[in-house]
C-alpha distance (Angstrom), angle and dihedral (degrees) to the residues before:
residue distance angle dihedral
X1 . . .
X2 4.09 . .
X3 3.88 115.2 .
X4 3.84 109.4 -125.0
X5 3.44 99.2 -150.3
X6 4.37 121.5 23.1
X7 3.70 116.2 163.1
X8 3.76 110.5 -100.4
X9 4.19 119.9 -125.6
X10 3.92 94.3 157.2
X11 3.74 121.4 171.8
X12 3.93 117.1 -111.3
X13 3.67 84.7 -104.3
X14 3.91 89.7 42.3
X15 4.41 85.5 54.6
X16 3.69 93.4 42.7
X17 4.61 88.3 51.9
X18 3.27 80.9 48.8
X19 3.41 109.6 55.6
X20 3.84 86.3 39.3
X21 4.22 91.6 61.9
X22 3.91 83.9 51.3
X23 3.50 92.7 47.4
X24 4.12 93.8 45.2
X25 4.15 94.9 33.1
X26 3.63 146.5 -20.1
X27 4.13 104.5 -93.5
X28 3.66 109.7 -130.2
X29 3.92 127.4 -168.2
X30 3.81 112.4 -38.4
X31 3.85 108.6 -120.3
X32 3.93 116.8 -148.1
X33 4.29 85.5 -150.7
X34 4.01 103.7 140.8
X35 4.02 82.7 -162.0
X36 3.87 91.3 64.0
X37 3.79 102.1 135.8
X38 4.09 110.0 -105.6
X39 3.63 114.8 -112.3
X40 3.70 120.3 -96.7
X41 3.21 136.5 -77.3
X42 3.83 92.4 -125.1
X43 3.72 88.5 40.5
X44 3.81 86.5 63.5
X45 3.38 99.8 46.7
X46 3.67 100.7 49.8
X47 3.91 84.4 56.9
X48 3.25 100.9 38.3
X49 3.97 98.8 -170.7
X50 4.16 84.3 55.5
X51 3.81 93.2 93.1
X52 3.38 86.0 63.2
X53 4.80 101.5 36.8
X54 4.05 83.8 48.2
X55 3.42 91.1 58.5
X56 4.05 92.3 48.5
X57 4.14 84.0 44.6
X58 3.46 84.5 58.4
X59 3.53 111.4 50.1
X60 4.07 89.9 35.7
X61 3.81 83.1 63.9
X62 3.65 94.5 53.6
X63 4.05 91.2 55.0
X64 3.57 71.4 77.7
X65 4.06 94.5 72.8
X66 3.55 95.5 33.7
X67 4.32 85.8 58.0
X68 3.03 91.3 55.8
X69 3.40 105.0 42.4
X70 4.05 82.5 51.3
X71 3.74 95.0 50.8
X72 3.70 122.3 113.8
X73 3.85 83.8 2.1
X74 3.74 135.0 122.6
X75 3.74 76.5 -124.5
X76 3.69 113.2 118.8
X77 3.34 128.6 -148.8
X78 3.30 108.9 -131.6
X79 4.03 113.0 59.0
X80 3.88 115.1 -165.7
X81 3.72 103.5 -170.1
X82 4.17 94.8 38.6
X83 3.82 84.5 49.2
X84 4.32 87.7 47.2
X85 3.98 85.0 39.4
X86 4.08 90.2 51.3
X87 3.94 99.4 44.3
X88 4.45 91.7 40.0
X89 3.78 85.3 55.9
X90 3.97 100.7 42.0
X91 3.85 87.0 56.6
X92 3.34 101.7 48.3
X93 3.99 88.5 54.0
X94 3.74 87.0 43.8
X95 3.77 89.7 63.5
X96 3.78 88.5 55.8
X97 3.65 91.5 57.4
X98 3.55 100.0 40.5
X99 3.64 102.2 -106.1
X100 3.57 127.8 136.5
X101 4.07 104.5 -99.0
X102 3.86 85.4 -143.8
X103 3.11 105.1 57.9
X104 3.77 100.9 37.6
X105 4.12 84.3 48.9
X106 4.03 76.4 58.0
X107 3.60 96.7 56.7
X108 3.61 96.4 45.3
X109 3.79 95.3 47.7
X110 4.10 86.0 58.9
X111 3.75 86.0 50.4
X112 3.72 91.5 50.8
X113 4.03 92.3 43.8
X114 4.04 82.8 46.0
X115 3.82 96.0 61.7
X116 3.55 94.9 39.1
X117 4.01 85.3 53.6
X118 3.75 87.2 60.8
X119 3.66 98.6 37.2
X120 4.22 84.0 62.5
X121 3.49 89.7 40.9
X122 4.43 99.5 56.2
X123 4.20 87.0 35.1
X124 3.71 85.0 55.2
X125 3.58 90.4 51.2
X126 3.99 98.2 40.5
X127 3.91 90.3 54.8
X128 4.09 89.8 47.9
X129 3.98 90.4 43.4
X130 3.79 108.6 40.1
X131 4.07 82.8 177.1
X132 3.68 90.3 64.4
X133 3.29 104.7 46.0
X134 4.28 114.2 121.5
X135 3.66 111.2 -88.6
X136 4.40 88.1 -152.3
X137 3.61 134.2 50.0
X138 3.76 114.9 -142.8
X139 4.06 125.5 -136.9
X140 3.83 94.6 -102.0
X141 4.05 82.1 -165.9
X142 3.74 102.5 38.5
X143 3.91 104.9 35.2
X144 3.60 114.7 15.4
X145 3.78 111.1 45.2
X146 3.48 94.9 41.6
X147 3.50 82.4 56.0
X148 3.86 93.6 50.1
X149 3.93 87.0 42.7
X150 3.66 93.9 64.2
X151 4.55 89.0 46.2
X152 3.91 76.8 54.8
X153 3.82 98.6 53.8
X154 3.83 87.5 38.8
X155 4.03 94.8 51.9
X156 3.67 94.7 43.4
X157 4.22 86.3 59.6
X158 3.75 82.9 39.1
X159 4.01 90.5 55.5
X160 3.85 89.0 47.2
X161 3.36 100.7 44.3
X162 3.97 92.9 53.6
X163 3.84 95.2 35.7
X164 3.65 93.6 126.0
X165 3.91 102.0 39.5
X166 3.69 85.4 52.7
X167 4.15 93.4 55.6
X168 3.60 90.0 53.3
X169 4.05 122.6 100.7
X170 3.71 89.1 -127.9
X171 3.77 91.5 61.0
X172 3.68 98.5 94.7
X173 3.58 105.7 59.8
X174 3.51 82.6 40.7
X175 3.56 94.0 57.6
X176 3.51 86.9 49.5
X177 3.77 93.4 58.6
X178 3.59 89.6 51.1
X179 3.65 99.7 47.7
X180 3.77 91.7 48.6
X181 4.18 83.4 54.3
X182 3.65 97.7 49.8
X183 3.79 88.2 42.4
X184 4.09 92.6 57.9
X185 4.17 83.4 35.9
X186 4.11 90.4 58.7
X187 3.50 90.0 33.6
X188 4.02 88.8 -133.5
X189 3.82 118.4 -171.7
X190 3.62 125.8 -139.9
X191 3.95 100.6 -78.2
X192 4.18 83.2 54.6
X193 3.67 95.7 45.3
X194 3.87 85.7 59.5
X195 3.54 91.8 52.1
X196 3.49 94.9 47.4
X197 3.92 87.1 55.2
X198 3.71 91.4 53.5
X199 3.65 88.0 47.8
X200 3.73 97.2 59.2
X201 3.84 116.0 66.2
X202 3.56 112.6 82.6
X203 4.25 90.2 49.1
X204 3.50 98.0 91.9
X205 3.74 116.9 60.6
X206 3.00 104.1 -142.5
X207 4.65 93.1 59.3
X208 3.62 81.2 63.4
């Protein structure tokens, strides 16, 4: 279902993660599985930013499942008012834990853009490779955005938790770091590598 090849426009941020997987572990085929076992603890804490990359591994590899339940659809990819819906909600429950609604509504918009980045990238592939096209259609409803509901409840802890390593001018080579260890972790290919790139900018405070 992966593409092989997908022309590369990463971030700065995006090129440094990526360098970092290469430099930690070769990054073999990125695996949609919800059931992939969560990083360690120790994992986490030696990168400290990683509670927060895992959680953008994770929901990048789920862009997977909403593709293909999109495919061959009158489905489009982009969806306005479940964006709106997503960022209303994630800054009201900011509030709550003493985030700024902004800028967590700015992190969860790159998230958004992130997925949609790979849900281009595997329909591009799928109408250039009939062969590899996905055989089942997920419940978009059912199955995947509970799925991406929980990633939501998990990053927005994730977000509070690392509040003030992420206002700190040494957050984004550290963010770097991290993304480069969640990348290896999630063994993400190149198409999710991109994504993850995309999904990085607004983390620290201080790109915002």
């Amino acid at each position: 279902m992966r593409p092989r090849r997908l022309r590369s426009a990463l971030t700065p941020l995006g090129a440094v993660a990526t360098a970092a997987a290469l430099i930690l572990g070769p990054a073999g085929p990125a695996t949609a599985d919800t059931q992939r076992p969560a990083p360690t603890r120790q994992s986490t804490t030696a990168h400290g930013l990683a509670s927060v990359t895992d959680l953008f591994a994770q929901r990048l590899l789920l862009a997977d499942k909403v593709a293909a339940a999109k495919y061959g659809t009158d489905t489009p990819i982009d969806d306005p008012a479940r964006e709106a819906q997503i960022l209303a909600d994630v800054r009201s429950r900011a509030a709550g834990l003493g985030l700024d609604p902004d800028a967590v509504a700015a992190v969860f918009r790159d998230q958004i853009e992130a997925n949609k980045l790979v849900q281009r990238g595997l329909h591009a592939h799928w109408d250039a490779n009939p062969g590899e096209r996905p055989t089942e259609r997920p419940d978009l409803a059912k199955e995947v955005r509970p799925a991406l509901d929980r990633i939501t409840t998990g990053l927005l802890a994730a977000l509070a938790e690392t509040d003030r390593d992420r206002a700190v001018p040494s957050c984004g080579p550290r963010l770097a770091v991290a993304a480069g260890w969640s990348a290896s972790t999630h063994r993400l290919d190149i198409l999710h590598l991109e994504g993850l790139g995309r999904a990085l900018p607004s983390a620290c405070a201080g790109s915002r």
